[in-house]
C-alpha positions in Angstrom: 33.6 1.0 -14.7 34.7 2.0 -18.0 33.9 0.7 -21.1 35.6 1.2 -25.1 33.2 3.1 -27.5 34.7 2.0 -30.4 32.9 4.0 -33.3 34.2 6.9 -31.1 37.7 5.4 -30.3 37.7 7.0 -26.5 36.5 5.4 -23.3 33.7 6.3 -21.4 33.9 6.1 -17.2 31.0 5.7 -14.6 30.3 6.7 -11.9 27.8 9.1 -11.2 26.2 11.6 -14.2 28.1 15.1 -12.9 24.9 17.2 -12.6 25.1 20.4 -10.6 24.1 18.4 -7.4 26.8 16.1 -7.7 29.1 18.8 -8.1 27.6 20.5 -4.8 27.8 17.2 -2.8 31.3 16.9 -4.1 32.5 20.2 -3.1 30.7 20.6 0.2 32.8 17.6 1.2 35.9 19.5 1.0 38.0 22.3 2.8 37.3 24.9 0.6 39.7 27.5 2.2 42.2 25.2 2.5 42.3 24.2 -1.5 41.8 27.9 -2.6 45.1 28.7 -1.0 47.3 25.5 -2.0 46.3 26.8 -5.4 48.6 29.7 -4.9 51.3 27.1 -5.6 50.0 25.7 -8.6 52.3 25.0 -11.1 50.8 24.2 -13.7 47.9 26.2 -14.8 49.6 29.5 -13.6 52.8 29.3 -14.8 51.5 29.0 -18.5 48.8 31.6 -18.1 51.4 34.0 -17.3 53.4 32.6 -20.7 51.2 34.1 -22.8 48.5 36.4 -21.2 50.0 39.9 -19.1 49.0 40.8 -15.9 46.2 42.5 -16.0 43.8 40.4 -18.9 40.4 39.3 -18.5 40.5 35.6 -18.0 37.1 33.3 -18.1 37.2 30.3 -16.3 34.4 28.3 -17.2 33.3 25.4 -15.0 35.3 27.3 -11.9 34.4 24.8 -9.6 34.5 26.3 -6.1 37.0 28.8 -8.1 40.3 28.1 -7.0 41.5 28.8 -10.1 39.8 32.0 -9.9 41.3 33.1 -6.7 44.7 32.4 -7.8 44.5 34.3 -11.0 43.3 37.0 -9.2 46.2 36.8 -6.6 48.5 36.7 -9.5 47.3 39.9 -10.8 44.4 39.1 -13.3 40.9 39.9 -13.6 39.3 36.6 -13.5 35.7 35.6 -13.3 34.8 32.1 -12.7 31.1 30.7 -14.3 29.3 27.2 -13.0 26.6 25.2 -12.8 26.6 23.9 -9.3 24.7 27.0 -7.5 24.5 25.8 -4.2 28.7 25.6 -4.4 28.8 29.5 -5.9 26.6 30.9 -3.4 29.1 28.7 -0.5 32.2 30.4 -2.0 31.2 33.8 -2.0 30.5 33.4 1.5 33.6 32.9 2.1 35.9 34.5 -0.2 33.1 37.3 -1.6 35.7 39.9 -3.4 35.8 36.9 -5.9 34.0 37.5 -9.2 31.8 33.6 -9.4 28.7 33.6 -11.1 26.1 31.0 -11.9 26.0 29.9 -15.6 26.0 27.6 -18.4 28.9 27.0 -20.2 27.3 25.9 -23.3 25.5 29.7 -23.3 27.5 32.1 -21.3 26.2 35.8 -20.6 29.0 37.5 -22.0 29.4 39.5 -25.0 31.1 38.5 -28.1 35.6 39.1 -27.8 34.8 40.0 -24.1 38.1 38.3 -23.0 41.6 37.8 -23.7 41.8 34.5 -22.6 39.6 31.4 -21.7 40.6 28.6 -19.2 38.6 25.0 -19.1 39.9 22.8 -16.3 38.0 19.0 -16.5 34.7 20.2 -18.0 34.6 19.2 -21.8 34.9 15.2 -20.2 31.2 15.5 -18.7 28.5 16.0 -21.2 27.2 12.9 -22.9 26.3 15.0 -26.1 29.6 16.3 -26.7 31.2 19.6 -26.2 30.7 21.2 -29.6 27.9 24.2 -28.3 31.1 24.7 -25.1 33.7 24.8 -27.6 31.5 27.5 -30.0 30.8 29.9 -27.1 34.6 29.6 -25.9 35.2 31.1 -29.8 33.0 33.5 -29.4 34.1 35.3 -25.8 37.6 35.4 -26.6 39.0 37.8 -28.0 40.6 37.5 -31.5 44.4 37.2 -30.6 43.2 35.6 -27.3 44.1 32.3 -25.8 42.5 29.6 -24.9 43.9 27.0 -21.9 41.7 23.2 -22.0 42.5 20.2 -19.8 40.7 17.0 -20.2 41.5 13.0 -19.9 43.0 11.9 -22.8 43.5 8.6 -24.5 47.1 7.9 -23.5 49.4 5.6 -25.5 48.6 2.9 -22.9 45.0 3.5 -22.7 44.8 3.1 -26.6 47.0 0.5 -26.4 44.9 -1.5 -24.2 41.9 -0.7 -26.3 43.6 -2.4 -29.3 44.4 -5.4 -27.2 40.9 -5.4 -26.0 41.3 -4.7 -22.4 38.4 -2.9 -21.8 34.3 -3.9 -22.6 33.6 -2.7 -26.0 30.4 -1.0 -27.1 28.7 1.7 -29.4 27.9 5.2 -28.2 24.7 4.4 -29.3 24.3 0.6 -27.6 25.1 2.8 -24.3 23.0 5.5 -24.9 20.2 4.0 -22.5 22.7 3.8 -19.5 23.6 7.8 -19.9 22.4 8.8 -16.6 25.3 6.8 -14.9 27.9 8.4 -17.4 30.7 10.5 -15.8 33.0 11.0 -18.0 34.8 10.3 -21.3 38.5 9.8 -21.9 38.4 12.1 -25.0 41.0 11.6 -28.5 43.0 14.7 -28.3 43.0 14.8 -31.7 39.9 14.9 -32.4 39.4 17.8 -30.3 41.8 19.3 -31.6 40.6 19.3 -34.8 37.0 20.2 -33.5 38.4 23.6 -32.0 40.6 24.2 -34.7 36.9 24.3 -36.7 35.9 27.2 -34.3 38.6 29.2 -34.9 41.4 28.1 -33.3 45.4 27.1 -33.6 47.3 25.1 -31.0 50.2 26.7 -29.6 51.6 24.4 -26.9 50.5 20.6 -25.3 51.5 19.1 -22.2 50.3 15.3 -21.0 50.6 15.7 -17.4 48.8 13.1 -13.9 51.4 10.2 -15.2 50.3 8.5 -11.8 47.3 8.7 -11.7 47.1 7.3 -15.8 49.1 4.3 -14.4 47.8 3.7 -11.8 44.1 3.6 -13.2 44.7 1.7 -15.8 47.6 -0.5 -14.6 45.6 -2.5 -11.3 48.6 -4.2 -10.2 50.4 -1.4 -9.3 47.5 0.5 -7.8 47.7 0.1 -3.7 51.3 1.3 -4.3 50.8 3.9 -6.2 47.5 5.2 -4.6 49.7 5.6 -1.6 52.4 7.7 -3.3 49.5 9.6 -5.2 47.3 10.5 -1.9 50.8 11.7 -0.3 50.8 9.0 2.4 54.3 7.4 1.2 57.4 8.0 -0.4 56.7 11.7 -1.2 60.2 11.8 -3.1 59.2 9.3 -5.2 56.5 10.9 -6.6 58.0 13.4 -8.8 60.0 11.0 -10.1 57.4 8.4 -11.5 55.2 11.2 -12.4 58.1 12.0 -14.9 58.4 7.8 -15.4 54.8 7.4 -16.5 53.5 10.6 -17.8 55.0 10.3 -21.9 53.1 7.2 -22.3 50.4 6.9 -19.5 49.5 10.4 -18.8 45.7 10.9 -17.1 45.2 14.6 -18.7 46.4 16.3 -21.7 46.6 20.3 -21.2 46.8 22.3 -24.3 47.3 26.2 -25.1 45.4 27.6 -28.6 44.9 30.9 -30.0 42.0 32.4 -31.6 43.0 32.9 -35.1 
């Protein structure tokens, strides 16, 4: 379900609140091995790391997740640590790939000391707290270094996703009004702008954005299309498509918004 907060101009999705248990029930679901190595083909997060940061750099990636990340930083040369919530998922990873550095944490008050690292990455994590990211976004300032680099993904209102709040397409509410039905939040579909302006207030610049997911934004938002598109998206039909109608749909429908920033 998602509903407009329209004080806040950015939609808020629900689901299930993403507590550390829903996170371990998610991830214990999955091949673990199996995404840890795709990752060594990402091509996106990777590719723009290497951009800016050398070989070499200290890299935080807070809210790892089961780390993938992580483990394909480290392939690629860097020395990555990985920092999460879901403890029952950290303890399963190191199991099985235990040379990785993953350590059980808050990302609103990591154990690091201050300019520990040269760069920072945040994969899907700002999206989930109800309060707002503000104490994340501080202690991201804090452990980078000065000159570092910071590398945030989140779900972003889209042209079409403002567009269809303006033409009133979704249920409209307060933060406030919704307040009482926080423990079903999942996530929010944040202003990019307004973050950007928020980490800007912490001490950073942007450097580079990219919308990317065009599918997935379409299809989400656009039900018509969905079966189709689902299909194409889960890798069950017309794989040659997809490339193609990811480039189609991202400028305007675009699920994430990926953006690079230095610490001034």
């Amino acid at each position: 379900m998602k509903t407009y907060l329209k004080d806040k101009k950015i939609i808020c999705m629900y689901r299930e609140k993403a507590t550390a248990d829903f996170w371990d029930k998610h991830w214990e679901q999955q091949n673990l091995r199996n995404i840890m190595r795709s990752y060594l083909n990402d091509n996106l997060y990777i590719p723009l790391i290497k951009e800016y940061l050398p070989t070499g750099s200290q890299i935080l990636e807070g809210g790892c997740g089961i780390g993938h990340l992580v483990y394909a930083l480290s392939y690629n040369g860097y020395q990555a640590i990985g920092i999460d919530f879901a403890q029952q998922t950290i303890e399963t990873v190191k199991q099985i790939v235990p040379e990785l550095d993953l350590r059980v944490g808050d990302v609103r008050t990591l154990p690091f000391k201050d300019e520990e690292f040269d760069g920072y990455i945040s994969v899907g994590v700002i999206e989930h707290f109800w309060e707002g990211y503000n104490e994340i976004i501080t202690e991201m300032s804090r452990v980078i270094k000065k000159g570092g680099f910071l590398f945030i993904s989140f779900p972003y209102m889209s042209f079409l996703r403002k567009l269809k709040a303006k033409l009133r397409r979704y249920q409209s509410n307060t933060w406030e009004e919704l307040n009482t039905q926080k423990d079903t939040f999942y996530q929010f579909a944040l202003d990019h702008k307004r973050v950007l302006t928020d980490l800007k207030n912490v001490g950073f610049s942007l450097v580079a954005k990219k919308p990317f997911d065009g599918i997935k934004g379409f299809k989400d938002e656009v039900c018509f299309f969905k079966p189709f598109l689902q299909n194409i998206y889960d890798g069950k039909t017309h794989q040659r498509l997809r490339p193609y109608l990811d480039i189609l749909f991202r400028p305007f429908a675009a699920h994430c918004i990926l953006m690079v920033l230095r610490k001034n």
